[in-house]
N, C-alpha and C positions, 0 to 999 in steps of 0.2 A: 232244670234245663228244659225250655221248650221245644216242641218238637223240628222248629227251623235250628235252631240252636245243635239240636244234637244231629240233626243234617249234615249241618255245614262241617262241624267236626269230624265226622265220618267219609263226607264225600272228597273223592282226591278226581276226581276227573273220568273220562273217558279215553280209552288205548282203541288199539285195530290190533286184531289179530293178522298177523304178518305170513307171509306162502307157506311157510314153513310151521305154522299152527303156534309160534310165539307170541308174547305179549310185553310193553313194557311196562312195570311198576314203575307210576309217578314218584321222581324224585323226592316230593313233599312225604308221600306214606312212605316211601324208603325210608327215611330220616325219623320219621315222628316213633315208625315200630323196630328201629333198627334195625331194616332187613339189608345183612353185609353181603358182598360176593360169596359164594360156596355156601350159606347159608340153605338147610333142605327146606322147603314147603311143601304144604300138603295143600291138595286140591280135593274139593267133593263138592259133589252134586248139592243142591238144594233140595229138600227132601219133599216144596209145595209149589216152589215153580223154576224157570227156567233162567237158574244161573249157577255160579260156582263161589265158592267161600275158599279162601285161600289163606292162611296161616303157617307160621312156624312150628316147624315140627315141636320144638323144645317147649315154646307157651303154650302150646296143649300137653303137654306133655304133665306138664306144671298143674292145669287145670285139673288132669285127671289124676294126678296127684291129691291135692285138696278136695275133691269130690269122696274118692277113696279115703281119706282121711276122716270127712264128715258121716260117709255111710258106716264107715266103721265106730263113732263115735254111737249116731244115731242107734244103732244096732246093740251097744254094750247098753245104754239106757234100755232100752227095751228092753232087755234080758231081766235088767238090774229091776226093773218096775214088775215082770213077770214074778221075776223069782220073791219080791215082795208080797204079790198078793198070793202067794201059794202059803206063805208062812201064816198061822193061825193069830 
């Protein structure tokens, strides 16, 4: 995918933040990531410039699941290859 390509897929638009420090989620990314009424998000800083990343509580949740998974995978290898080269 080229880089317009994976733009266009990604961008849903521009909101206003409203008096009350609100915002709406375009109906398009409502729909495309499923995000229903009562659904939590999470909001954080960007850690190199000046915005916010907003996601579902549950698909990070998910992520850090699978990462957890991998590290721990990663980690029994390396034990297993450790304890390989110790044996004569």
């Amino acid at each position: 995918m080229d880089p317009q390509q994976w733009m266009d897929s990604c961008f849903y638009g521009t909101v206003r933040v409203g008096e009350r420090g609100q915002i709406v989620i375009p109906a398009e990314a409502r729909q495309m990531l499923d995000i229903q009424p009562g659904d939590k998000l999470i909001i954080c800083k960007d850690p190199k410039v000046d915005g916010l990343m907003v996601a579902k509580v549950n698909a990070l949740q998910q992520v850090v699941g699978y990462l957890s998974a991998m590290i721990e995978q990663a980690m029994k290898v390396q034990q297993d290859e450790e304890a390989g080269e110790e044996t004569p």
